[in-house]
N, C-alpha and C positions, 0 to 999 in steps of 0.2 A: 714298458709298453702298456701296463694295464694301467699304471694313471695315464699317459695320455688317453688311453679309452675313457676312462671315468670325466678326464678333466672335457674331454668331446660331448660326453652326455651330458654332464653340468650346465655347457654352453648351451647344448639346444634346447634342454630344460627351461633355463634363465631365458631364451628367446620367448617358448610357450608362457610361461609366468607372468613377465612383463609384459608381453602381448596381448595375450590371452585371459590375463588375470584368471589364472587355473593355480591351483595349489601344484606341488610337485607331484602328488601321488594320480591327482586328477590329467595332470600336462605328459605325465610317463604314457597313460591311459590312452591318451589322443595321440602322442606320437606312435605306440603298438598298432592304432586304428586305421590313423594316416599307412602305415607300415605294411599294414594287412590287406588294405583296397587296392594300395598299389600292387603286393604281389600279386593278389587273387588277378587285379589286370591283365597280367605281364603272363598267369598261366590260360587264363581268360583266350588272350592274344594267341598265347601258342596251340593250345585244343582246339581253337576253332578254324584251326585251317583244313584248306578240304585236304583230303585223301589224296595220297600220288597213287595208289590202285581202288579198282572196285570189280565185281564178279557179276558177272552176266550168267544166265542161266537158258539156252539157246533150246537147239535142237537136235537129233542127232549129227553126226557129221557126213560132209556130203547135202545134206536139208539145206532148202534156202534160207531157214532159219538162221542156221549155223552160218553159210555165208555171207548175211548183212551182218552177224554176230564181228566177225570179220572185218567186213568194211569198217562199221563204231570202231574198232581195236586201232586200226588205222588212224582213223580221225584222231582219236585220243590223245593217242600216241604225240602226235605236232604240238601238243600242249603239254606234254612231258606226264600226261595221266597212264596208266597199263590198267587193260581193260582182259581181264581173267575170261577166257571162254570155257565154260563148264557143256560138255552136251549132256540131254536129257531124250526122253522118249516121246518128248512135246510140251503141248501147253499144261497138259494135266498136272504132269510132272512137275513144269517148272512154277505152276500155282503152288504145287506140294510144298516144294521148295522155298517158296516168297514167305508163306504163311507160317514155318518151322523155323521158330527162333533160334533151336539150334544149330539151324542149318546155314553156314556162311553164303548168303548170294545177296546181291545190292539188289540187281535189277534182272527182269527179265519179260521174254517176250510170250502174252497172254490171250488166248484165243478168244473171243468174247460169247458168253453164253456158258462159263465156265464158274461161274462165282454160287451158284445157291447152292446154299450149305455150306460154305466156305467162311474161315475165320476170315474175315477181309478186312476186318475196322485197324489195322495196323499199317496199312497197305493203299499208295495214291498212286495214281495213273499222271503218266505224263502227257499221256494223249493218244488217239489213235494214230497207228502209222503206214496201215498198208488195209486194203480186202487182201483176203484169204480165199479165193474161190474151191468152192466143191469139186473136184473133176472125178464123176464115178465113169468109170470107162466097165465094157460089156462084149461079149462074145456072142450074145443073143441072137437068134434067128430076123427078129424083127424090131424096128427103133424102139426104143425106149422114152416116153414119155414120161409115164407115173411110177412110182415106186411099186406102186403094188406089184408090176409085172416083174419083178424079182423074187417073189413066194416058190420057194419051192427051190432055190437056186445056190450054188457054192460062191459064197460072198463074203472077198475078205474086209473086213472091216476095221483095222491096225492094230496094234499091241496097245497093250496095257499102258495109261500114261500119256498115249498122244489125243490130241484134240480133234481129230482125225477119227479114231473110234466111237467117244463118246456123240457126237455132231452122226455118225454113221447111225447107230443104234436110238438114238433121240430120234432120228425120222425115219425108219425103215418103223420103229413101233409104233409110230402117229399113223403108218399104215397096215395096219396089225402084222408086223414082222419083226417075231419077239425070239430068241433063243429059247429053244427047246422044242420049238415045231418040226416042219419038214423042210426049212430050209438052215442049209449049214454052214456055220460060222468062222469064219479064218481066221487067226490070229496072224495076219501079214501085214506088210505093208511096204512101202518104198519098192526099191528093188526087186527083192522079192515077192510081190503081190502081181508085178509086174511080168517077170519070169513065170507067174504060177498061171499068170492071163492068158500068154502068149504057149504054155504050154498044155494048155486047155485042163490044165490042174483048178482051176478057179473059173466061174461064169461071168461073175462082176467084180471090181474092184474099187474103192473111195480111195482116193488120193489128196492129201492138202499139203500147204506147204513146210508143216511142219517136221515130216516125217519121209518125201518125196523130194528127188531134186530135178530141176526146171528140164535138166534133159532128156531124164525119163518120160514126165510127162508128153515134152515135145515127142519121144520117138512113138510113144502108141499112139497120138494122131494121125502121126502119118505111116502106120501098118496099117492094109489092109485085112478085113475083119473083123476089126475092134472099133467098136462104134462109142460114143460119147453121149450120156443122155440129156437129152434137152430136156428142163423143167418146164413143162406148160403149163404146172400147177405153180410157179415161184412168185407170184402174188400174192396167195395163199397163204406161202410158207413165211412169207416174209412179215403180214397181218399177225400169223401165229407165235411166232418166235419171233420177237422182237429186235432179236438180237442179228437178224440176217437181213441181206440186202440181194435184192435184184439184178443182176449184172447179164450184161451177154457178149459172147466173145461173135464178135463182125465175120462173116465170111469170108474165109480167105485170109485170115489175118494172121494164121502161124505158113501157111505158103501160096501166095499168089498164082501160082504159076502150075502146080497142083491142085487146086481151090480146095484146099485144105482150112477149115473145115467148109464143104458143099452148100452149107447153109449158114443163118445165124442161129446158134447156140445160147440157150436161156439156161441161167446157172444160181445158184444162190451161193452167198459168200456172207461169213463174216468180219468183221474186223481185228484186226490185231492190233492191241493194245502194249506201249511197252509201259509196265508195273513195277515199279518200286516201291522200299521199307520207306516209311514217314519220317525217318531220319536221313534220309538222301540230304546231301550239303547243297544249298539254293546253288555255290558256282557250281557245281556238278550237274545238278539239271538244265543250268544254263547250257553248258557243255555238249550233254546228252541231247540235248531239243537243238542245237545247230548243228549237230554230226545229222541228224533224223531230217532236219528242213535240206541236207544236201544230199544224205541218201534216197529221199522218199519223197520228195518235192518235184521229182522231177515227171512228165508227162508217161504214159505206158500204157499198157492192152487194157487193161482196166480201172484206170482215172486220168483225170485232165492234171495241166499245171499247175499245183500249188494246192492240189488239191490235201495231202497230207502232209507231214501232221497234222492233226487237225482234235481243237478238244471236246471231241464228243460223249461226253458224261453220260454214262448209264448204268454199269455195276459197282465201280469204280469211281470214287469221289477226283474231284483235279486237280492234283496240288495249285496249292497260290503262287508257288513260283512258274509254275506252267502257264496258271491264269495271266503273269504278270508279262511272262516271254510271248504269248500268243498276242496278249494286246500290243505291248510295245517294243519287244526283242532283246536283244540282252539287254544288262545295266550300263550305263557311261563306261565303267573304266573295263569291263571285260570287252566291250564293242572296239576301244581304240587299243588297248596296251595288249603283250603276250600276257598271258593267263599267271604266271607265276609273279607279275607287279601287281597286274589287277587286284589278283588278291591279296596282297599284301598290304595296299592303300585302302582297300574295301575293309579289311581289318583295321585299319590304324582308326578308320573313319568310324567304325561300329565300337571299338572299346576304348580310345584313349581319349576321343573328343569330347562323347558325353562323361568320360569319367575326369577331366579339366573343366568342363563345361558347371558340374554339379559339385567337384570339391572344392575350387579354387572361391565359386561363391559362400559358400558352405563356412570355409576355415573364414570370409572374410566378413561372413555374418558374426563369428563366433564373438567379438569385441565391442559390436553393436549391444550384444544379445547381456552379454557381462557388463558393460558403462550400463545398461538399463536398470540391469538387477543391482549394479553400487550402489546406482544412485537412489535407488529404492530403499535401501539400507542407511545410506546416510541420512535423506529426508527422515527418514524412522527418527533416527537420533536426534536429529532438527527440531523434529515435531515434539520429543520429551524435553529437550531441552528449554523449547519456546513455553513449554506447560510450567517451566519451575520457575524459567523469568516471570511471565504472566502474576505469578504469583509472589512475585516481591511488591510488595505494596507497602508503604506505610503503615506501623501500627502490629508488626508481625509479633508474634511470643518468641521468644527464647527457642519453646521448643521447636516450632514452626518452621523456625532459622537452623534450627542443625540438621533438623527432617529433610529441608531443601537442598543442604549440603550434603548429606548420607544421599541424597539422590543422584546428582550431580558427580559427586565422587561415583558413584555404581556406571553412570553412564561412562564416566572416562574410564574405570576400570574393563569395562565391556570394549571398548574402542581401543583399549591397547593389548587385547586378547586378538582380535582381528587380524588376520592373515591379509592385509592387502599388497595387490603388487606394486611396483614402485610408479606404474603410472598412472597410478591414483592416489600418490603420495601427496601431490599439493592442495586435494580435499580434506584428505584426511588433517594435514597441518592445518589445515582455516578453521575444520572444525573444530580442531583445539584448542585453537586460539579460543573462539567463541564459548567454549565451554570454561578456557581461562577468566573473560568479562564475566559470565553469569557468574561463576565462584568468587568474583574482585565484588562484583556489586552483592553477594549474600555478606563475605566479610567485611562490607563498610556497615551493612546494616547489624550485622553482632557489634562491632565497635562503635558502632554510634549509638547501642545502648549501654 
C-alpha cells in the first residue's frame, strides 16, 4: 500500500515537472500549496455560514419589548434560525450587554439617547424600528403641562437599567428636579409603579415601553383620576435632545366612545433602535430587517405605513448590509429560495468561484512564466556559443583553438548539469547539436593546421 502511495505521488510529481518545469522538490511545494488553498476553502466554506441560533437581549417580561422579542423568535424560527430571548431591565441594560464582550447577546433592542459615554465603536445599528412614547401619567389636582409642576412630588421613575429612568431623570433635571431635593424618587416601574399610582403611594409615574406592557398603560387612561401629561413644551424638548421626537396621541383614539383621551395629547418619544455586534452574519441581518419590515411596517397610533424600519443614523453607525437591504431588499437568492439553499449558493459563490476564478489562471500562467525563463537561459547559452563561433576566423593560434574548445566544452558541461523537464527536451537537443558544429568547425581548424 505504501508504494502504491509513493508510486501516486511520483505520478503527480512527473505531471508538475513535465508541465510545469518545476524540479521535484520545487513541484512537491506547489502541490502542498495547491493542497492548502483548497483546504483553507473548504473550512473557509464551512465557518462562514451563518449561525442556526443568535441571543437577543429584550426587556423584562411581560414589556412590549419582550413581546416583539417574541414575535422576531417566531419569524425566525420559519427559516430554521432560534432566536434566544434574554430579558433585561431595559435599554440600559441591554446596551450594557451589547458593549461586554464577555457577555453572550447578538442583538438587541436600544432606546436612543442612550450611547454618550458608551463603548459603541464595536457596535452597528440595523436601523430604527418603532418611537417609544413617554407616557408619564399623575394623580395631580390639576393638568399637567410642564415638568416643573412635579417639584416637590412622589415620582417614580424606574429601576436601574431601564431607559425609562435614565430618559425620566435626563428631563425632570433640564427642569431643575435633581435627587436629593424635596421631591421623592421611586425606584418602580411597570406594574408596580402603576399599583403605587392608583394606590396613592406614588403622585407621578414614567412609563415606556421597555419596562411597561401595552395593557397597563391602556388601563390608567381609562381610570378616572389619573391624568396623562400633555408636553406643551415638546418642541423644545425635541430642539434640545436630539434624540426625541414630537408625537401626539389623536382624541379619542385608545376609546371613542368614552373619548378617551378628551383631548389631543403632545408627547415626546424616542426611537428604538435594534443594535447589534459588527460581526452579525450579512444573511442574519437580512433575516432580522425582513422579520422588522413585517413586524414594524405595519401602520399604528403613532406612524404611518412603511414608515419603520427605517435607517436613521445618529449614535449608531448603519451597518452596509442594512444600507444595502434598505436600498434594494434582500440579495437574489435569499429573496427567491428557503434560507438554508440561499446560503449555501451564496457560499459556493463567495469562496469556490473566485478561488477557480484565480487558481485555475494562476496554475495556467505557471508554463508561460517557466517557457520565458527556459528560454531565457538557453538564449544565454546561444549567445556564448555564437561569441566562440564569431570567433573562428582564419589564422587562429593553437592556443586560441583549444581556449575555444575549453569554452565550448564548459558550456556543454553547464547544459548537462541542467535539470530540464522533458518538455523542453527538444531545445535542449538542438542546442547540442549546435554546440556539436561549433566543436566540428574548432576541430577542422586544429587539423587543418
Amino acid at each position: 500500500m505504501g508504494t502504491d502511495r509513493k508510486t501516486a505521488l511520483d505520478r503527480m510529481l512527473g505531471v508538475f515537472i513535465d508541465n510545469f518545469g518545476l524540479g521535484r522538490r520545487a513541484s512537491l511545494a506547489a502541490m502542498i500549496a495547491v493542497a492548502l488553498v483548497v483546504i483553507l476553502a473548504f473550512l473557509w466554506f464551512f465557518l462562514s455560514a451563518p449561525p442556526k441560533t443568535i441571543t437577543i437581549t429584550c426587556g423584562k417580561k411581560g414589556s412590549l419589548y419582550y413581546s416583539v422579542a417574541e414575535r422576531y423568535a417566531r419569524i425566525l424560527a420559519r427559516d430554521g434560525v432560534k432566536l434566544i430571548i434574554l430579558p433585561s431591565a431595559g435599554s440600559v441594560e441591554n446596551l450594557r450587554r451589547l458593549t461586554d464582550p464577555s457577555f453572550k447577546a447578538d442583538i438587541g433592542f436600544v432606546q436612543a439617547g442612550l450611547a454618550k459615554g458608551q463603548k459603541i465603536e464595536r457596535l452597528i445599528s440595523l436601523g430604527s424600528v418603532s418611537y417609544q412614547p413617554l407616557l408619564i401619567f399623575h394623580r395631580l389636582a390639576k393638568p399637567v403641562e410642564v415638568l416643573s409642576q412635579m417639584a416637590g412630588k412622589r415620582i417614580a421613575v424606574g429601576r436601574e437599567g431601564s431607559g425609562t429612568r435614565l430618559l425620566a431623570l435626563t428631563l425632570l433635571a433640564a427642569n431643575g428636579i435633581e435627587p436629593g431635593g424635596a421631591t421623592t424618587f421611586l425606584d418602580m416601574e411597570g406594574e408596580e409603579a402603576a399599583a403605587a399610582l392608583l394606590a396613592g403611594k406614588a403622585d407621578v409615574i414614567f412609563l415606556m415601553a421597555d419596562s411597561a406592557s401595552p395593557p397597563t398603560m391602556r388601563n390608567l387612561l381609562r381610570t378616572p383620576g389619573i391624568g396623562l401629561v400633555h408636553f406643551a413644551q415638546a418642541d423644545g424638548y425635541a430642539r434640545r435632545f436630539g434624540y426625541l421626537h414630537k408625537l401626539v396621541m389623536p382624541r379619542g383614539a385608545m376609546d371613542f366612545g368614552k373619548d378617551i383621551p378628551a383631548q389631543d395629547v403632545t408627547l415626546v418619544s424616542p426611537t428604538v433602535e435594534l443594535i447589534a455586534r459588527d460581526h452579525l452574519h450579512p444573511a442574519l441581518s437580512d433575516l432580522l430587517l425582513a422579520a422588522a419590515l413585517e413586524i414594524h411596517g405595519r401602520a399604528a397610533l403613532f406612524q404611518s405605513r412603511g414608515e419603520f424600519p427605517a435607517a436613521l443614523e445618529s449614535e449608531y453607525r448603519i451597518s452596509d448590509d442594512a444600507k444595502r437591504f434598505y436600498k434594494s431588499g434582500k440579495t437574489f437568492f435569499y429573496r427567491y429560495l428557503p434560507f438554508w439553499l440561499a446560503s449555501l449558493i451564496n457560499r459556493i459563490l463567495v469562496v469556490f468561484v473566485p478561488l477557480v476564478i484565480l487558481l485555475i489562471p494562476g496554475l495556467r500562467s505557471i508554463p508561460a512564466v517557466l517557457r520565458w525563463r527556459m528560454r531565457l537561459r538557453i538564449n544565454r547559452w546561444y549567445r556564448l556559443l555564437l561569441l566562440v563561433e564569431q570567433e573562428t576566423t582564419a589564422g587562429l593560434s593553437a592556443e586560441k583553438v583549444q581556449g575555444l574548445t575549453r569554452r565550448v566544452e564548459e558550456i556543454e558541461s553547464e547544459i548537462l548539469r541542467m535539470k530540464v523537464p522533458a518538455s523542453y527536451g527538444d531545445q535542449i537537443y538542438e542546442l547540442r547539436l549546435n554546440i556539436r558544429f561549433v566543436r566540428s568547425l574548432l576541430h577542422d581548424m586544429k587539423t587543418a593546421r
